[in-house]
Backbone as CSV, one residue per row, in Angstrom:
resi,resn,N_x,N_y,N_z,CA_x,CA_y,CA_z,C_x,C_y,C_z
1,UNK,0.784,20.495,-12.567,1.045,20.037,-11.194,0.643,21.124,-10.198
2,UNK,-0.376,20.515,-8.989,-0.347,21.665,-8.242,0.722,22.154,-7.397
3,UNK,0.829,23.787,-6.602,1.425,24.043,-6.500,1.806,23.488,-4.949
4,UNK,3.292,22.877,-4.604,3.577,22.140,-3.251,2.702,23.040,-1.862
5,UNK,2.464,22.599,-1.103,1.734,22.913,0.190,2.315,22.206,1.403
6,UNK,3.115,22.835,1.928,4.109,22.263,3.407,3.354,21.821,4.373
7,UNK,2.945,20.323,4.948,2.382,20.127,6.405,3.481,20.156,7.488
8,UNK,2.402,20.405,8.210,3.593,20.258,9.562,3.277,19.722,10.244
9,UNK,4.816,18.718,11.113,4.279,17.429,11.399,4.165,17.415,12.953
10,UNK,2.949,16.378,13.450,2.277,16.507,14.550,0.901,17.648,14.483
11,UNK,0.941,18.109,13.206,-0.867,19.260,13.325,-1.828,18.160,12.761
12,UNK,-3.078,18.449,13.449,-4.082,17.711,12.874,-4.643,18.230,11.583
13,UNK,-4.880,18.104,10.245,-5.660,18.758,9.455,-6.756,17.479,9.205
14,UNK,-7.963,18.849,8.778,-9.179,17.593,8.277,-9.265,17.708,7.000
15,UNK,-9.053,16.477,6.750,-8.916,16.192,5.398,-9.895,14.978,4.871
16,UNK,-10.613,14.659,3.446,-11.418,13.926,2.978,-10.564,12.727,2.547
17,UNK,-10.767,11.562,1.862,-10.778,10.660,0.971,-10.557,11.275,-0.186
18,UNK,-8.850,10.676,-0.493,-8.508,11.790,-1.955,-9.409,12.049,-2.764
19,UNK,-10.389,10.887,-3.117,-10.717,11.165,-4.675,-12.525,10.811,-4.150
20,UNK,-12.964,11.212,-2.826,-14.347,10.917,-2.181,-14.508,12.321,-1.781
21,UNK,-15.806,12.083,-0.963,-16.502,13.070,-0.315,-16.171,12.871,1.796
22,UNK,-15.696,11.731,1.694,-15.652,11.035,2.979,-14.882,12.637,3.752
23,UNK,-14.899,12.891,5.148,-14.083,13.344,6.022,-13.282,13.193,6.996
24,UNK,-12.128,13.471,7.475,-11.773,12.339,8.650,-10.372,13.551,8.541
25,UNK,-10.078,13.302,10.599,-9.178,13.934,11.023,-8.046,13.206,10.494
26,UNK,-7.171,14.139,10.128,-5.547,13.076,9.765,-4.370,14.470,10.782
27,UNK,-4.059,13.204,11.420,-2.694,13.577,12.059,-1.069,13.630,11.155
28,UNK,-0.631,14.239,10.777,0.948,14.061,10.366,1.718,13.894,11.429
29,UNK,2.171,12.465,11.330,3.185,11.691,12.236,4.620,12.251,11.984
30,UNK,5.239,11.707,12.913,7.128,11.783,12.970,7.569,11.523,11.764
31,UNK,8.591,11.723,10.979,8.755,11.022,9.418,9.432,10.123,10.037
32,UNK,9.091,9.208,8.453,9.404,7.505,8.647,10.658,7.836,8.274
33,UNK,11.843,7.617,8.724,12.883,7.083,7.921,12.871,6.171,6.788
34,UNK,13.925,6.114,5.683,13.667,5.449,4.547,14.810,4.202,5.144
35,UNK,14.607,3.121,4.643,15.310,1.318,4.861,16.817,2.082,4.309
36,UNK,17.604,1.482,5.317,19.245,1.336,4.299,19.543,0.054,4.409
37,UNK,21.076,-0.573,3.870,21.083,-1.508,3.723,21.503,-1.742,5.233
38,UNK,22.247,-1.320,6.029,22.610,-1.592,7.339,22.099,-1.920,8.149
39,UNK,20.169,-1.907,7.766,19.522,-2.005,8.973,19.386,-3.401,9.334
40,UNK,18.792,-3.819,10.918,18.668,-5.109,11.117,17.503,-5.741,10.571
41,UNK,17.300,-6.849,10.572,16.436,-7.637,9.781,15.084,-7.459,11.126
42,UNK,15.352,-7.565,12.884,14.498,-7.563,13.847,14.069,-6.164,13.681
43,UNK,13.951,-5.333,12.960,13.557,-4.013,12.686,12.329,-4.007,11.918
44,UNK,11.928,-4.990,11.322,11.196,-5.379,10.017,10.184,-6.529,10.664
45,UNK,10.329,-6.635,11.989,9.418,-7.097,12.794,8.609,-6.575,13.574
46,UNK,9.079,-5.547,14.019,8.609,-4.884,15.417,7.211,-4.256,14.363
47,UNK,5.756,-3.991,15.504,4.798,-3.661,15.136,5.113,-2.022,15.752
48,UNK,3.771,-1.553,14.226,3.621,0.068,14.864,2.482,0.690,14.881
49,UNK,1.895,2.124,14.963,0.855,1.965,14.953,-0.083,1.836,13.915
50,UNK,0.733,1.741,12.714,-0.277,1.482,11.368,0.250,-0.202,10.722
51,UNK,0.978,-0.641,10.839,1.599,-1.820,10.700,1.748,-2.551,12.318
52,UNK,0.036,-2.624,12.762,0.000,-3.185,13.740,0.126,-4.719,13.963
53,UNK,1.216,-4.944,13.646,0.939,-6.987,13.465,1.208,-7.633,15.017
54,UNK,0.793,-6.610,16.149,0.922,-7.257,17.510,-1.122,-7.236,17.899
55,UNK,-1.902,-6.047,17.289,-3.693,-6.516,17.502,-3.599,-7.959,17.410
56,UNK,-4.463,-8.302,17.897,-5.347,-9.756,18.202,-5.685,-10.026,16.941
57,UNK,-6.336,-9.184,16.374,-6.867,-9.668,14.895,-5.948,-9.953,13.652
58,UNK,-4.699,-9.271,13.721,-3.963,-9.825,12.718,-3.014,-10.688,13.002
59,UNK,-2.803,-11.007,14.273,-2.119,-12.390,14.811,-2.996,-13.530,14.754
60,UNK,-4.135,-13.120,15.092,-4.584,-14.355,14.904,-5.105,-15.119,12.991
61,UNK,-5.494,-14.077,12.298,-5.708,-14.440,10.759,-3.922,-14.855,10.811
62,UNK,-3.191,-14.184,11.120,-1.810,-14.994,10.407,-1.222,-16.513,11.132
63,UNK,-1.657,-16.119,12.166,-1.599,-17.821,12.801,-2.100,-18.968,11.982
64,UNK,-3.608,-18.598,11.724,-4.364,-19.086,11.213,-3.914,-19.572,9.635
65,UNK,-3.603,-18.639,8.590,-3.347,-18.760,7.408,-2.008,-19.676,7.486
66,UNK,-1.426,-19.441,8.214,0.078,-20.035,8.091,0.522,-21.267,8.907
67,UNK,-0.847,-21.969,9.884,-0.263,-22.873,10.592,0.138,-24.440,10.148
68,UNK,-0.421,-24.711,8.604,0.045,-25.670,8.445,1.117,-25.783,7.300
69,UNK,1.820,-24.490,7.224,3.074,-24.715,6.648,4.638,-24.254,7.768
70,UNK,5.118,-24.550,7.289,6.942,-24.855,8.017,8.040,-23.914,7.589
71,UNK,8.119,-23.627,5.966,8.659,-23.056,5.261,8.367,-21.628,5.569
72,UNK,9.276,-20.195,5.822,8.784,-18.979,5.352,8.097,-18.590,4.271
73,UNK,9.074,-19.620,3.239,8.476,-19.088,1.884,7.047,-19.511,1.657
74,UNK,6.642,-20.842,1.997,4.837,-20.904,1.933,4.121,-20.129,2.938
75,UNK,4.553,-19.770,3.786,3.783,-19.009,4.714,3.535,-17.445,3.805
76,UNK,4.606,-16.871,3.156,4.788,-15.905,2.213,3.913,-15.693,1.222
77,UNK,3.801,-16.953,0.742,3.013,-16.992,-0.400,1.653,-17.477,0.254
78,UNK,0.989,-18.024,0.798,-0.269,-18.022,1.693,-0.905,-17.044,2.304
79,UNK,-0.278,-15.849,2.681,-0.099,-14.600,3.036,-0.484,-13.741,2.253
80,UNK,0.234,-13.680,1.101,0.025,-12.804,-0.424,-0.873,-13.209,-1.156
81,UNK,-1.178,-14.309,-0.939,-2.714,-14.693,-1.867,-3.888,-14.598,-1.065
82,UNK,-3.908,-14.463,-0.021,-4.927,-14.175,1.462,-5.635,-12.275,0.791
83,UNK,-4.369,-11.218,0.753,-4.318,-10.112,1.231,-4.900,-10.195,-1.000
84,UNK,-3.934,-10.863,-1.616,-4.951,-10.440,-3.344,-6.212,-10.388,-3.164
85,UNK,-6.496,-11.583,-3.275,-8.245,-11.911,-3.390,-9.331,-12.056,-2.580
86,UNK,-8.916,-12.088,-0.796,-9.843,-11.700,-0.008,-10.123,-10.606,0.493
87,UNK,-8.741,-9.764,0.266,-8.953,-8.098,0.250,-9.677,-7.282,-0.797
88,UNK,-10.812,-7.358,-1.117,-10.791,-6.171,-2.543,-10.187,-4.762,-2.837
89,UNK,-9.706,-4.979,-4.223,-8.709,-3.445,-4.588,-9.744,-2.331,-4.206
90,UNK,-9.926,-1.282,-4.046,-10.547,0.022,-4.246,-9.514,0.557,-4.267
91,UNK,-10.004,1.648,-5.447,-9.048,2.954,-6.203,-8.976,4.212,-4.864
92,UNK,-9.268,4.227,-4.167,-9.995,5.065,-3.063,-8.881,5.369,-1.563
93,UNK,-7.817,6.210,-2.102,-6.655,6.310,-0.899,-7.490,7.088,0.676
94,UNK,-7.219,6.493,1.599,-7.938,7.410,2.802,-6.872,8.419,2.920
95,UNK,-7.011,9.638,3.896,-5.875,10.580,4.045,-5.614,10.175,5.686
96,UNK,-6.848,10.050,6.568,-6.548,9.916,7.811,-5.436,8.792,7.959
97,UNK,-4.828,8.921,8.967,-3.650,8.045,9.625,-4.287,6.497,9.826
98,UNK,-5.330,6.672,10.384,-6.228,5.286,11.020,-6.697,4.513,9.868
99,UNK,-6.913,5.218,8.899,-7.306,4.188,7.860,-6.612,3.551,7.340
100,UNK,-5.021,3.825,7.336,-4.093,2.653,7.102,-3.758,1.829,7.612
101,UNK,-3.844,1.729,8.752,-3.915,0.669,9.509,-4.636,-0.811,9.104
102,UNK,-3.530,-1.561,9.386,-3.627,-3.268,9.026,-4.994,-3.725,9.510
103,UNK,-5.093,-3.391,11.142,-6.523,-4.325,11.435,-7.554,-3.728,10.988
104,UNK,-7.832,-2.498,10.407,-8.813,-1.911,9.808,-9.226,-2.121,8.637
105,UNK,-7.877,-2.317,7.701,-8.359,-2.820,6.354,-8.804,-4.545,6.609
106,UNK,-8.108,-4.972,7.287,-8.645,-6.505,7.316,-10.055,-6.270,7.761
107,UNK,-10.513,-5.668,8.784,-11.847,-5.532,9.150,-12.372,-5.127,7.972
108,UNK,-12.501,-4.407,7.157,-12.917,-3.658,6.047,-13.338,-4.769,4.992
109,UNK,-12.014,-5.529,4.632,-12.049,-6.548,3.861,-11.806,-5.942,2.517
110,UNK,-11.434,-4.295,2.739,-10.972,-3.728,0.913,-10.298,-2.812,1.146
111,UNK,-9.489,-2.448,0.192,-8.377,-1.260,0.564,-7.729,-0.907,-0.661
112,UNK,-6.802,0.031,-1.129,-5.819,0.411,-2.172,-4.426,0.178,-1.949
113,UNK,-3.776,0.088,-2.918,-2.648,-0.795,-2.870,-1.673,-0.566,-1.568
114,UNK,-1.569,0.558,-1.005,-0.957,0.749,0.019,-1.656,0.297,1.157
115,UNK,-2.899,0.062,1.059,-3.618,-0.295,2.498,-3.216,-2.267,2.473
116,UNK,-3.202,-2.193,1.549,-3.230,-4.056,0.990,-1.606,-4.281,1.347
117,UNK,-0.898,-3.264,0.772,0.482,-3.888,1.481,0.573,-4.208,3.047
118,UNK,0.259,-2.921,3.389,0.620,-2.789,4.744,-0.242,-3.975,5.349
119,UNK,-1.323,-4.093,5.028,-1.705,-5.880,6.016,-0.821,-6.559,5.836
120,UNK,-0.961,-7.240,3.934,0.492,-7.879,4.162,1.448,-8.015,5.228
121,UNK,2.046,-6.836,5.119,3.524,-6.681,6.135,3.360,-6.848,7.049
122,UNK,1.974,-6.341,7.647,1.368,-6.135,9.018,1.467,-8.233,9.495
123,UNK,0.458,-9.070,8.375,0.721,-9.913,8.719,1.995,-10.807,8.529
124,UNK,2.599,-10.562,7.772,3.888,-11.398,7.683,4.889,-11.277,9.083
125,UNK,4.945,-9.973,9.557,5.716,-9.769,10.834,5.021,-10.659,11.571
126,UNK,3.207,-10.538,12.100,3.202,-11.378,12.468,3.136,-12.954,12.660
127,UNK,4.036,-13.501,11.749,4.101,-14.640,11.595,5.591,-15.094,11.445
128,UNK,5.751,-13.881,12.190,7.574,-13.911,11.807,8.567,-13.367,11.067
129,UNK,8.105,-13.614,9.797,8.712,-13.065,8.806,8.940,-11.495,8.156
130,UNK,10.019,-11.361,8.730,10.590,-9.875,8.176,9.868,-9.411,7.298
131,UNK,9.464,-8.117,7.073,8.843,-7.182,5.677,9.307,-5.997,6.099
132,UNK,8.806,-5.599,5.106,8.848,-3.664,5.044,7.855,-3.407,3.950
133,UNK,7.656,-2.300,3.544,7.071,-1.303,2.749,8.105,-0.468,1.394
134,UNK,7.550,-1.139,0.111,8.387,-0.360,-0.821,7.191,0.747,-1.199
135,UNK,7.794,1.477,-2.331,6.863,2.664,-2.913,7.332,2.799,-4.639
136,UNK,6.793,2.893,-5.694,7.031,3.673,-6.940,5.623,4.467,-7.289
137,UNK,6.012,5.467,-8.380,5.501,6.038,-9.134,5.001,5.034,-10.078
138,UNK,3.742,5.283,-10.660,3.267,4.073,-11.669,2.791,4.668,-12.815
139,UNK,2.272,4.832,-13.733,1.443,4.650,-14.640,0.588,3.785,-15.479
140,UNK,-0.681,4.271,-15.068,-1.597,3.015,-15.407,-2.400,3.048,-16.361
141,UNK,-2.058,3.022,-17.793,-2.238,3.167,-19.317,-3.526,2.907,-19.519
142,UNK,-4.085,2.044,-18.830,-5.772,1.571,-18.876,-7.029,1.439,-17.542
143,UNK,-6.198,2.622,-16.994,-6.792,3.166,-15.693,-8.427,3.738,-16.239
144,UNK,-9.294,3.152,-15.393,-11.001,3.952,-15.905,-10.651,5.955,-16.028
145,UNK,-11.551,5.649,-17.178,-11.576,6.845,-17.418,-11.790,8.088,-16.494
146,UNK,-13.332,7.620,-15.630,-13.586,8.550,-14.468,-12.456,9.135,-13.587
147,UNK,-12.011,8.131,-13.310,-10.405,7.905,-12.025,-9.667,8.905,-12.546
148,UNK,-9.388,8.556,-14.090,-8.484,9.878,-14.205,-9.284,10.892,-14.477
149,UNK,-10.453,11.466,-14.802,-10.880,12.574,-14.525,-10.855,13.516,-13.333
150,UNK,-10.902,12.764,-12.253,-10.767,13.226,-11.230,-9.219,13.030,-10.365
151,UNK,-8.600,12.632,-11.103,-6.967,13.353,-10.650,-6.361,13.619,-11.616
152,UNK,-6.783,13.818,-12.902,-5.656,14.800,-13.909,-4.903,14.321,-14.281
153,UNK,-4.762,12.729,-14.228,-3.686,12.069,-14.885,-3.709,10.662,-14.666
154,UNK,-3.281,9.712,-15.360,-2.649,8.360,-15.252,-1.944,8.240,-14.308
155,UNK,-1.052,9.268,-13.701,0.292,8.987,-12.670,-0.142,8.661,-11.246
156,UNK,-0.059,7.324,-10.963,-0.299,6.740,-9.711,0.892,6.886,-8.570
157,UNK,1.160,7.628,-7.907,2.530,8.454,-6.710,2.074,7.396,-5.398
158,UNK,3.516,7.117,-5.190,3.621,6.612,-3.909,2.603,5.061,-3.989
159,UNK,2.218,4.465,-5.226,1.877,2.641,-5.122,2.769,2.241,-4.395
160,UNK,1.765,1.260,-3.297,2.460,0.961,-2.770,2.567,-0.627,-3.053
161,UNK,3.537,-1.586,-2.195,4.049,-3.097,-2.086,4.865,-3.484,-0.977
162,UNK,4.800,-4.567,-0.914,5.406,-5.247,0.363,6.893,-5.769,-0.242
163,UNK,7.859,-5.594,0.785,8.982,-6.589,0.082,9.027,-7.038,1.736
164,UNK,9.634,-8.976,1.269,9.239,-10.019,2.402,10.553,-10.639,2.386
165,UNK,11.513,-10.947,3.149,12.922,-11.510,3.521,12.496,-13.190,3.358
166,UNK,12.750,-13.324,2.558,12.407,-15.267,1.961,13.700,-15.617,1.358
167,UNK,14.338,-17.003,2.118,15.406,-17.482,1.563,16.673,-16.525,0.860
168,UNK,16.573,-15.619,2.246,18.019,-14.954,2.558,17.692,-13.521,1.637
169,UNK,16.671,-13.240,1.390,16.760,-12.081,0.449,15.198,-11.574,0.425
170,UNK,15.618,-10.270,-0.313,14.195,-9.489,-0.117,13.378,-9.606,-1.418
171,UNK,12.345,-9.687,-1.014,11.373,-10.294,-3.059,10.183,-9.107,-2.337
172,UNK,10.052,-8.547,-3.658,8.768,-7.379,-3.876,7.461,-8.796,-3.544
173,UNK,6.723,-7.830,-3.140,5.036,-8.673,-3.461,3.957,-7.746,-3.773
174,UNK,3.236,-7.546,-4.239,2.678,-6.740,-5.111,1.251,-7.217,-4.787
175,UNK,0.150,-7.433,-3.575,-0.711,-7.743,-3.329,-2.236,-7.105,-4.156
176,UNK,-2.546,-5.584,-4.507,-3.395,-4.615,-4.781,-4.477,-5.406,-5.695
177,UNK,-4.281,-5.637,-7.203,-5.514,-6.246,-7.611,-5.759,-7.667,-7.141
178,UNK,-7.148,-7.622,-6.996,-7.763,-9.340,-6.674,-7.863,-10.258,-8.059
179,UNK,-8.144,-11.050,-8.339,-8.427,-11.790,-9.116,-9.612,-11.415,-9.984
180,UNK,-10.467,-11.225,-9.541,-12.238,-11.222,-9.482,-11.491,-9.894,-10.222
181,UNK,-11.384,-9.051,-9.920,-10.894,-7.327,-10.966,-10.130,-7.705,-11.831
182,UNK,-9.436,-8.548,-11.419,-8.599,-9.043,-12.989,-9.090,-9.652,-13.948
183,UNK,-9.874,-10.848,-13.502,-10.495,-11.547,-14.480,-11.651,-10.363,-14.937
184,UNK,-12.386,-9.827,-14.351,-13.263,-8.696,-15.058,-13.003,-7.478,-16.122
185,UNK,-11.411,-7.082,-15.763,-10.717,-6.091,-16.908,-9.605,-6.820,-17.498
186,UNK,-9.338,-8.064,-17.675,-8.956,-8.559,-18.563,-7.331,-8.534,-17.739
187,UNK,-6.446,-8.184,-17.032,-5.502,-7.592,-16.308,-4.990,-9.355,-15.850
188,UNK,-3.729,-9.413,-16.498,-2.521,-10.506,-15.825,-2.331,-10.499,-14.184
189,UNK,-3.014,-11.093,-13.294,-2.709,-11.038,-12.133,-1.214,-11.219,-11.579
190,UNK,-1.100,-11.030,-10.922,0.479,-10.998,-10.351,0.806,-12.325,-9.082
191,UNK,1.524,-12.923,-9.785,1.486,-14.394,-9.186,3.338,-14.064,-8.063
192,UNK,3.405,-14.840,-6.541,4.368,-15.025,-6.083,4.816,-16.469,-5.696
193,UNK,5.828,-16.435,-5.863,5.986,-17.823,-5.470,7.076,-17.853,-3.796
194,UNK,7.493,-16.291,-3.755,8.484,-16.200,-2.427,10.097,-16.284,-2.843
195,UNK,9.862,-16.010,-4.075,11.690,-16.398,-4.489,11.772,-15.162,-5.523
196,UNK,11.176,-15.003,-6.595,11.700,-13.671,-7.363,10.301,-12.930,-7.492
197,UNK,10.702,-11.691,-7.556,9.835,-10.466,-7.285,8.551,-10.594,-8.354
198,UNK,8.000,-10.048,-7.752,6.064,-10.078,-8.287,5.837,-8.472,-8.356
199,UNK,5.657,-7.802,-9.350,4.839,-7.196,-9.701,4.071,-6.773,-10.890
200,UNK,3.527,-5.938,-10.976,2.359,-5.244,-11.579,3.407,-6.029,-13.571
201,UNK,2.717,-6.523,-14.197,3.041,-6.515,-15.376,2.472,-5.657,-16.687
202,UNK,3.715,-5.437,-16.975,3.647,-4.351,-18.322,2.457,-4.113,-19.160
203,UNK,1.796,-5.553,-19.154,0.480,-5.835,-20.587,-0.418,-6.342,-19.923
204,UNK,-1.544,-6.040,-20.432,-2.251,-7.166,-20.276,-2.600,-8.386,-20.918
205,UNK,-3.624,-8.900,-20.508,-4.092,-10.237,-21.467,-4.309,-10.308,-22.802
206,UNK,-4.578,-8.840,-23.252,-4.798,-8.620,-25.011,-3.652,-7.900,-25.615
207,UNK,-2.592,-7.936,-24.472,-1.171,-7.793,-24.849,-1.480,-5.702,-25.256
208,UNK,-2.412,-5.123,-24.453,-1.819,-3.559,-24.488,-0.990,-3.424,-23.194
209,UNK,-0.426,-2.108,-23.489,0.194,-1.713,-22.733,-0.610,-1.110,-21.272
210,UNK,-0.433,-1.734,-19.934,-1.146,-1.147,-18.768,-0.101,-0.691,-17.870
211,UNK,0.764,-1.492,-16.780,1.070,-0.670,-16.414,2.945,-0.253,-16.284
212,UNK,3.145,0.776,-16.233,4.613,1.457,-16.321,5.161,2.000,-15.094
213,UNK,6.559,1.554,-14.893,7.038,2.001,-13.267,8.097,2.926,-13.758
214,UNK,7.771,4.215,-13.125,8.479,5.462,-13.321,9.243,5.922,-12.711
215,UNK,9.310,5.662,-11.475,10.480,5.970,-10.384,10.048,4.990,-8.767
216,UNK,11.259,4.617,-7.879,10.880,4.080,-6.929,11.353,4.838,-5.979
217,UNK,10.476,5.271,-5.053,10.787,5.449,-3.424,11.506,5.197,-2.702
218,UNK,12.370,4.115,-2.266,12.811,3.045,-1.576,11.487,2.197,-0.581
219,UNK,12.733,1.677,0.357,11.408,1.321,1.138,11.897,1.503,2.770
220,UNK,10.639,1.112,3.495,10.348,1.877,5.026,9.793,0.820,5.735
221,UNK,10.681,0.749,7.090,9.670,0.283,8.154,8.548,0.161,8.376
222,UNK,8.417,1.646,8.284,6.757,2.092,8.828,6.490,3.134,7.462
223,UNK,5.004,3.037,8.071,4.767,4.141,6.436,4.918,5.495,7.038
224,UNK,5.181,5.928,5.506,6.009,7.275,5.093,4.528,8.449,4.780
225,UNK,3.791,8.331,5.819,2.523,8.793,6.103,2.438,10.069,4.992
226,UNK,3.665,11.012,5.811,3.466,12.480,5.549,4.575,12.623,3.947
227,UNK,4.799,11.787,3.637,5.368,11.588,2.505,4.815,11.510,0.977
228,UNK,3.647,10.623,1.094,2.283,10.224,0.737,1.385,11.442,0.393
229,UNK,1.178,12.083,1.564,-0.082,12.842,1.730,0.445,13.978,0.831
230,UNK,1.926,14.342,1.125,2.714,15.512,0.764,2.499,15.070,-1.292
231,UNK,3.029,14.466,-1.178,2.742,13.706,-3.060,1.402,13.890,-3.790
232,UNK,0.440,13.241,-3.041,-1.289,13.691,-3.383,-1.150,15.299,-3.635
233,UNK,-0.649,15.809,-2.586,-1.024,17.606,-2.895,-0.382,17.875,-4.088
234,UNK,0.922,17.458,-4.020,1.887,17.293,-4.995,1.193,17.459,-6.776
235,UNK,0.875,16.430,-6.914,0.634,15.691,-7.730,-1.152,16.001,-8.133
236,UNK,-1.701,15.685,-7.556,-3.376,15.757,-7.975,-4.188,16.675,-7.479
237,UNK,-4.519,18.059,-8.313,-5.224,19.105,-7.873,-6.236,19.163,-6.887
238,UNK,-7.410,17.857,-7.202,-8.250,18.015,-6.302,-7.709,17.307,-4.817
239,UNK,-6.481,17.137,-4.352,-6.018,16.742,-3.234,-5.763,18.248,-2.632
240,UNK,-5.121,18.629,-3.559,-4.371,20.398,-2.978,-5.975,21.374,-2.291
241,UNK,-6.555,21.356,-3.531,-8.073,21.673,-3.484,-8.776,21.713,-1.767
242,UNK,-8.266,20.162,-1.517,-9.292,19.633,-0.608,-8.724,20.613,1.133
243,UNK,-7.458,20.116,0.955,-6.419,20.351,2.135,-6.709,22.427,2.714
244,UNK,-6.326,22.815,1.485,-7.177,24.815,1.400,-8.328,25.024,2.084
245,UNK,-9.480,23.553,1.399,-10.759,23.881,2.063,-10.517,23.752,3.285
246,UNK,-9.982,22.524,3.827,-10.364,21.760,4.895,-9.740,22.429,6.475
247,UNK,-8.674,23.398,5.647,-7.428,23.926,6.824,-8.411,25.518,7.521
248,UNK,-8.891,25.895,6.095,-9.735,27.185,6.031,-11.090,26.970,6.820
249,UNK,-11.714,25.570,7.350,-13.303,25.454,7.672,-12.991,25.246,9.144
């Protein structure tokens, strides 16, 4: 494990695309507070600046996706199958602040599991419906080989998911692989219906073992930006690597 590296929050550092060559200014924001149970449900609405569900562009795709159902829960599930398979997965976390952002990945049309939640959420608020942002530790037993060459391990920190307030309660949604990647690596897609929790399953289709949840985060309003970034250094050398260069140029 590399060794921890303290940001401080409100400095700009330039930092790359964890596991790219890409560059891009990243700001460390205010910390997110983590969800308790006390909080209000109109809390899980309000837009921010990375879970922007007040832009034009993600009000209007959620208008759109959701206007001919009535129910939260189909709007939920219309929502979550929108953000699977018209979003494509990439393994590829950005570090900048802006690249998490909802109307960007929708513009993009691809993102990693945390960019895929946060539309999600981004659009479910706007369509009404309460969300937030969960987080675990993962392990992904049949992760490409390359991928883990270049972070030193299976251990996926800070995956992210949406959990969505449907029929009085909160259900995980687990948006990240598309279909099209599933059906290509053989991988059990993750089906919701808006009533019990959806995620990542244990096996796959030839019944090995893929993926394993190792610890959870809780979950957040808004994303836990500097939380994230702090974990990458944490956790995957060539993140620590990058941050030395990037603070030093």
């Amino acid at each position: 494990m590399a060794h921890a590296q303290t940001l401080e929050v409100g400095k700009f550092y330039k930092i790359g695309i964890i596991f790219g060559e890409q560059t891009e200014l990243a700001r460390v924001p205010e910390r997110c507070p983590m969800a308790t149970q006390g909080d209000n449900l109109g809390l899980y609405l309000k837009p921010t600046f990375v879970i922007d569900s007040d832009s034009a562009l993600v009000k209007e795709k959620a208008a759109f996706l959701t206007e001919k159902f009535t129910s939260q829960r189909e709007q939920a599930k219309v929502l979550f199958y929108f953000v699977r398979d018209e979003i494509k997965y990439i393994p590829y976390p950005p570090i900048s602040i802006e690249g998490y952002r909802a109307s960007e990945t929708l513009q993009r049309r691809e993102g990693y599991c945390v960019q895929k939640a946060v539309l999600l959420t981004s659009l479910a608020r706007a369509a009404g419906i309460s969300s937030r942002l969960g987080f675990a530790d993962i392990r992904n037993h049949l992760a490409p080989k390359e991928l883990m060459a270049m972070m030193g391990t299976n251990l996926f920190v800070y995956h992210g998911y949406s959990e969505l307030w449907t029929n009085d309660n909160w259900v995980k949604a687990t948006p990240a692989f598309d279909s099209e990647m599933c059906n290509k690596f053989d991988i059990k897609p993750v089906e919701f219906d808006g009533i019990t929790d959806a995620i990542f399953h244990e096996r796959n289709r030839r019944g090995e073992l893929h993926i394993e949840y190792v610890s959870y985060h809780g979950t957040y309003a808004d994303l836990p930006f500097e939380k994230i970034v702090q974990a990458f250094i944490d956790h995957y050398p060539i993140a620590s690597k990058k941050i030395k260069q990037f603070k030093q140029s």
